[in-house]
C-alpha positions as CSV (number, residue, x, y, z in Angstrom):
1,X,0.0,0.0,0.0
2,X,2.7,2.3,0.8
3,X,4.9,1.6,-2.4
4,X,1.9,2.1,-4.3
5,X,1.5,5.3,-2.8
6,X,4.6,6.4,-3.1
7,X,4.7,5.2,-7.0
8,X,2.0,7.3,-7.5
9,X,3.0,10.4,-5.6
10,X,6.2,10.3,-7.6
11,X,4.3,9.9,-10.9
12,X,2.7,13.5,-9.8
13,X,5.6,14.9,-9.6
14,X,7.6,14.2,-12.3
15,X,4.3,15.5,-14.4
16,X,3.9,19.0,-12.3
17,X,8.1,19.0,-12.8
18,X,7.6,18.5,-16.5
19,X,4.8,20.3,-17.4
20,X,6.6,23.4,-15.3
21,X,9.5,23.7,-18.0
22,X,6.7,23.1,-20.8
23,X,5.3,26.4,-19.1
24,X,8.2,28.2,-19.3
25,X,9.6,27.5,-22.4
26,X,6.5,28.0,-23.7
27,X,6.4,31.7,-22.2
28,X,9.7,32.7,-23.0
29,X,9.9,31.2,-26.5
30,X,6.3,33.6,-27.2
31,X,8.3,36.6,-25.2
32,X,10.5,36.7,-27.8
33,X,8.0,37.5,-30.6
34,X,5.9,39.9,-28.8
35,X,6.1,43.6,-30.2
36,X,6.0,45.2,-33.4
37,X,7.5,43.8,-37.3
38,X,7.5,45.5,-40.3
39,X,6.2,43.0,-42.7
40,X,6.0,43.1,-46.9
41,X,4.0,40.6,-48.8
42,X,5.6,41.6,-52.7
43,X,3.3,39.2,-54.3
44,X,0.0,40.5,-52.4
45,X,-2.3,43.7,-53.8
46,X,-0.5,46.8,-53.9
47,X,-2.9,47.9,-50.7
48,X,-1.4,44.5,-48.6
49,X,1.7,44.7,-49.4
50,X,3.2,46.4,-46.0
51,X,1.8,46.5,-43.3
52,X,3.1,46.2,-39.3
53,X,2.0,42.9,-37.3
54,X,1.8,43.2,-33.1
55,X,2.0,40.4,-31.6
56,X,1.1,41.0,-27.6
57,X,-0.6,38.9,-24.6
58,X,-3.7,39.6,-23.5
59,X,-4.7,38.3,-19.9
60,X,-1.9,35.6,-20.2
61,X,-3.1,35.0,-23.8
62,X,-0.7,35.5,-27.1
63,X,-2.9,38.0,-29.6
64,X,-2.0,39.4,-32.8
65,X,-3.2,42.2,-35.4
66,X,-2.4,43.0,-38.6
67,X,-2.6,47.2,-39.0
68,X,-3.1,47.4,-42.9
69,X,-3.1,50.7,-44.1
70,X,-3.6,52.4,-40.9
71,X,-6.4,49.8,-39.8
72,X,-6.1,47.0,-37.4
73,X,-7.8,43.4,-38.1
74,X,-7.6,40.8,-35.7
75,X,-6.1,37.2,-36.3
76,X,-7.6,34.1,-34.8
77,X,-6.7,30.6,-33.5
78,X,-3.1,31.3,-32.9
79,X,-1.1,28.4,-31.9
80,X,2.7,29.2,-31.3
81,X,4.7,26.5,-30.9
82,X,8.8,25.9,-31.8
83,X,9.5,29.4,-33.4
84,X,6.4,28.7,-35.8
85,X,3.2,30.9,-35.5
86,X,0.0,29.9,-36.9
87,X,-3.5,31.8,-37.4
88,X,-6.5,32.4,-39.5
89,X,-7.9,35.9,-40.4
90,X,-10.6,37.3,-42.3
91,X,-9.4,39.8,-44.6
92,X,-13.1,41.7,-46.6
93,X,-14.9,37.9,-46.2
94,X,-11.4,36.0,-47.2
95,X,-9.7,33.9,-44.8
96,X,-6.5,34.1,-45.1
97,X,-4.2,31.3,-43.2
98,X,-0.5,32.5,-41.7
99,X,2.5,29.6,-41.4
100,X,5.0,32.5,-40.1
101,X,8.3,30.9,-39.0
102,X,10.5,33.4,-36.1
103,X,13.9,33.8,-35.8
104,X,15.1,37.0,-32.9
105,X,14.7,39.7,-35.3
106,X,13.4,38.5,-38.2
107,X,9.9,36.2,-39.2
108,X,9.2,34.4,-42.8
109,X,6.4,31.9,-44.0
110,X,3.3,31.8,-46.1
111,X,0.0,33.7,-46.1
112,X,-2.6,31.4,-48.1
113,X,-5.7,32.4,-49.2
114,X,-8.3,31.0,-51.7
115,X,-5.6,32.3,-54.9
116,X,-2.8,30.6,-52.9
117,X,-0.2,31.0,-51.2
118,X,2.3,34.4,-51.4
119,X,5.8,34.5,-49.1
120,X,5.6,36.9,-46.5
121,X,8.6,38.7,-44.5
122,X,9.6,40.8,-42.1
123,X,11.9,42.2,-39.7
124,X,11.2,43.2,-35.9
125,X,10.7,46.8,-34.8
């Protein structure tokens, strides 16, 4: 009764152990990406071209924009994981999918949209 106890007790804590450096490699690999970055998508409509994403958290939560022209639009379902960023957007009724991969001062990846899919880049602020 007592090794089983202890088996399990020690099972616990290797998982609260663990799942503590997920946490925290989780955090600091997103607090690297969080600010501002110029961004040019050549390929895209002469209006999408440029543009600045913000990537910031939001009550413990990573949230992005993309400001376009002066106007911000939100993305959705962002999953960061490993340097690679991932979210959906709806740009006038299109939704447009980001694969954005991060290095410290620089991000690269794919915007696809019903057309395809144009190389985006961009350097941090």
């Amino acid at each position: 009764m007592m090794k089983n106890l202890a088996l399990k007790s020690l099972i616990l804590l290797s998982i609260v152990v663990l799942s503590s450096f997920t946490m925290v490699d989780s955090f600091m690999g997103v607090k690297k990406i969080l600010g501002e970055w110029d961004y040019t998508i050549p390929d895209a409509p002469y209006e999408y071209q440029k543009g600045v994403l913000v990537l910031k958290k939001i009550d413990g939560v990573l949230a992005g924009e993309m400001i376009i022209g002066g106007q911000g639009s939100a993305m959705e379902e962002i999953v960061y994981q490993k340097n690679n960023l991932r979210a959906v957007m709806n740009v006038q009724g299109e939704i447009v999918k980001f694969d954005l991969n991060f290095t410290k001062k620089t991000l690269e990846g794919t915007v696809s949209y019903s057309q395809g899919a144009l190389e985006m880049k961009g350097t941090k602020k």
